[in-house]
C-alpha positions as CSV (number, residue, x, y, z in Angstrom):
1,X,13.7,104.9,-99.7
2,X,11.7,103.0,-102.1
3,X,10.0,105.3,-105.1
4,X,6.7,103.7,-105.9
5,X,4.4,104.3,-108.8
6,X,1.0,103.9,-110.0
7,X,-0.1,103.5,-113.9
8,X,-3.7,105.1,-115.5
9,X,-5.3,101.5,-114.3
10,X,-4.9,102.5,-110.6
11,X,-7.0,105.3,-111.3
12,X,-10.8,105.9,-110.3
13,X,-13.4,107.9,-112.2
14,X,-12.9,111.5,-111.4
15,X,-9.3,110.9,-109.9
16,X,-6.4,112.6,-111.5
17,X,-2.7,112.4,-110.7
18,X,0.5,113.8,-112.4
19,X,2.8,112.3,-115.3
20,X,6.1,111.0,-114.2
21,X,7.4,108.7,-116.6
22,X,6.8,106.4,-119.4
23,X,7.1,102.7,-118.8
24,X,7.5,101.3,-122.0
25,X,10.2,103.0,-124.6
26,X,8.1,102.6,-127.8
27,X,4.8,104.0,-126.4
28,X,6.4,106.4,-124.7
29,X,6.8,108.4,-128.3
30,X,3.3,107.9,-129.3
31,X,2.4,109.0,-126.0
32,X,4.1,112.3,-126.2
33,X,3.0,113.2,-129.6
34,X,-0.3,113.0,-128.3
35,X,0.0,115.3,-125.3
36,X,1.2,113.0,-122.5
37,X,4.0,114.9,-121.3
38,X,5.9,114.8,-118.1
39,X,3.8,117.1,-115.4
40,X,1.0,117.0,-116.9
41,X,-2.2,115.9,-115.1
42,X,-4.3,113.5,-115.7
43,X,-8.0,112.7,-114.8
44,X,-10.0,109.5,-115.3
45,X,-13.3,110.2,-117.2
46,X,-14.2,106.5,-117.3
47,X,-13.9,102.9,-118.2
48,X,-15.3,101.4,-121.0
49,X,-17.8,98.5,-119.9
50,X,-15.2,95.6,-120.5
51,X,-12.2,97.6,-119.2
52,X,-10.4,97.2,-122.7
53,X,-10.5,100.9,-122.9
54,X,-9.7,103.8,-120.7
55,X,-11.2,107.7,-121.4
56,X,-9.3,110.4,-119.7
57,X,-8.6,114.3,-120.2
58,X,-4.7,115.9,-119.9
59,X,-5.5,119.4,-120.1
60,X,-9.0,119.6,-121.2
61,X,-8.1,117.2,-124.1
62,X,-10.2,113.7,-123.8
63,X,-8.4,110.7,-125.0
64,X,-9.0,107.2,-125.0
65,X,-6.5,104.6,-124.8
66,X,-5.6,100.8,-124.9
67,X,-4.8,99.0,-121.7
68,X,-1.2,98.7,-122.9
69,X,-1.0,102.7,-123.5
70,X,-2.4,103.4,-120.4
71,X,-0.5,101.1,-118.5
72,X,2.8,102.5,-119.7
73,X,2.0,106.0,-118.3
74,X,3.4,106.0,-114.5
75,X,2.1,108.7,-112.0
76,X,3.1,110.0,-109.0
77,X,1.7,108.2,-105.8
């Protein structure tokens, strides 16, 4: 059986999923400083206009990432 995975990207406004896994090695410490830790869900607030940007909430904390940052974070399906 084949796992698959989506990233923060896959995501529309409103949506949330859970935190599985980190794609990327050297984000993935950045990423957990800030609060982006295995099981914890996350929701899509929005896009900025030229999708450069992504805003979303882990635990009632809003963040905004790059499209590299969010495209490390994998989620379940």
């Amino acid at each position: 059986m084949q796992r698959r995975y989506r990233s923060i990207l896959d995501l529309k406004k409103n949506e949330s999923a859970k935190t599985l896994a980190f794609s990327d090695p050297e984000l993935a410490c950045k990423l957990t400083a800030m609060g982006f830790l295995p099981g914890a869900r996350v929701e899509m607030v929005r896009q900025s206009p030229f999708g450069s940007a992504y805003y979303v909430k882990v635990d009632g904390v809003r963040f905004a990432l790059r499209e590299e940052e969010a495209a490390s974070i994998l989620l379940e399906v």
